[in-house]
N, C-alpha and C positions, 0 to 999 in steps of 0.2 A: 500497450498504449494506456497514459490513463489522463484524467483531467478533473480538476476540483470540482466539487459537487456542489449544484447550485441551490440555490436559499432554499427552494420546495424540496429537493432532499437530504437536507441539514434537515429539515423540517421534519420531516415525515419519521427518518429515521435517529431522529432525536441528538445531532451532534452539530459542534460546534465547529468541526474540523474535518478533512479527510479528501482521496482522492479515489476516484470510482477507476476502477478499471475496467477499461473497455476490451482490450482485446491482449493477447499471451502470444506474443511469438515462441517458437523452440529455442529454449535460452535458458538460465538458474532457474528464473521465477516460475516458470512453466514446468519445469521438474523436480520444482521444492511444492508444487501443487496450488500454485496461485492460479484463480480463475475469472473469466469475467464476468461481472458483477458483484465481485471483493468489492470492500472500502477498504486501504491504506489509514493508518491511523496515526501508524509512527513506525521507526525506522531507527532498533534501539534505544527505542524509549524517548526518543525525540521527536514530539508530534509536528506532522506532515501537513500542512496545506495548500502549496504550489507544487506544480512541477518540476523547476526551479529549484526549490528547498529538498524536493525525493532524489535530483540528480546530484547535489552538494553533499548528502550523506551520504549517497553509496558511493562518490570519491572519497569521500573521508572516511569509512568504512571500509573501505575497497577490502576484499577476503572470504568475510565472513558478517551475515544479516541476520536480524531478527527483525524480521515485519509483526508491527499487531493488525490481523487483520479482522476485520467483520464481514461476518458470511451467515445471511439469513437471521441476522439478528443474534447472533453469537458473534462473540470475540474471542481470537487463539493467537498466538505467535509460529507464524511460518518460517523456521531458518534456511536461510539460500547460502550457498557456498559459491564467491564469484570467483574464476579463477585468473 
């Protein structure tokens, strides 16, 4: 589950973009090691700010993902394999 991050944390953690996640079902994302309280950032290099636009990509991706995400103030790209 995730949902766009509201103005005070765009704020706080300094971005203009991004989607928090809230919760990891057992599923790719949950065994390519995404957790809750990630930020989504982009989604192959196509930065994310609806939910909306997170579901659009990974149909248009469908296969294979590279998330950038931010975790504690670090940014890494997580790859998920969808099958």
């Amino acid at each position: 589950t995730v949902r766009p991050l509201s103005s005070e944390e765009k704020q706080q953690a300094e971005l203009d973009h991004g989607l928090l996640v809230e919760n990891v079902a057992d599923g790719p994302a949950a065994k390519a090691g995404v957790r809750p309280g990630d930020v989504i950032l982009a989604v192959n290099g196509e930065a994310v700010s609806s939910v909306e636009q997170l579901r659009a990509l990974v149909d248009r991706y469908a296969g294979k993902l590279a998330l950038l995400v931010m975790r504690g103030g670090r940014t890494m790209f997580v790859p998920i394999a969808i099958k």
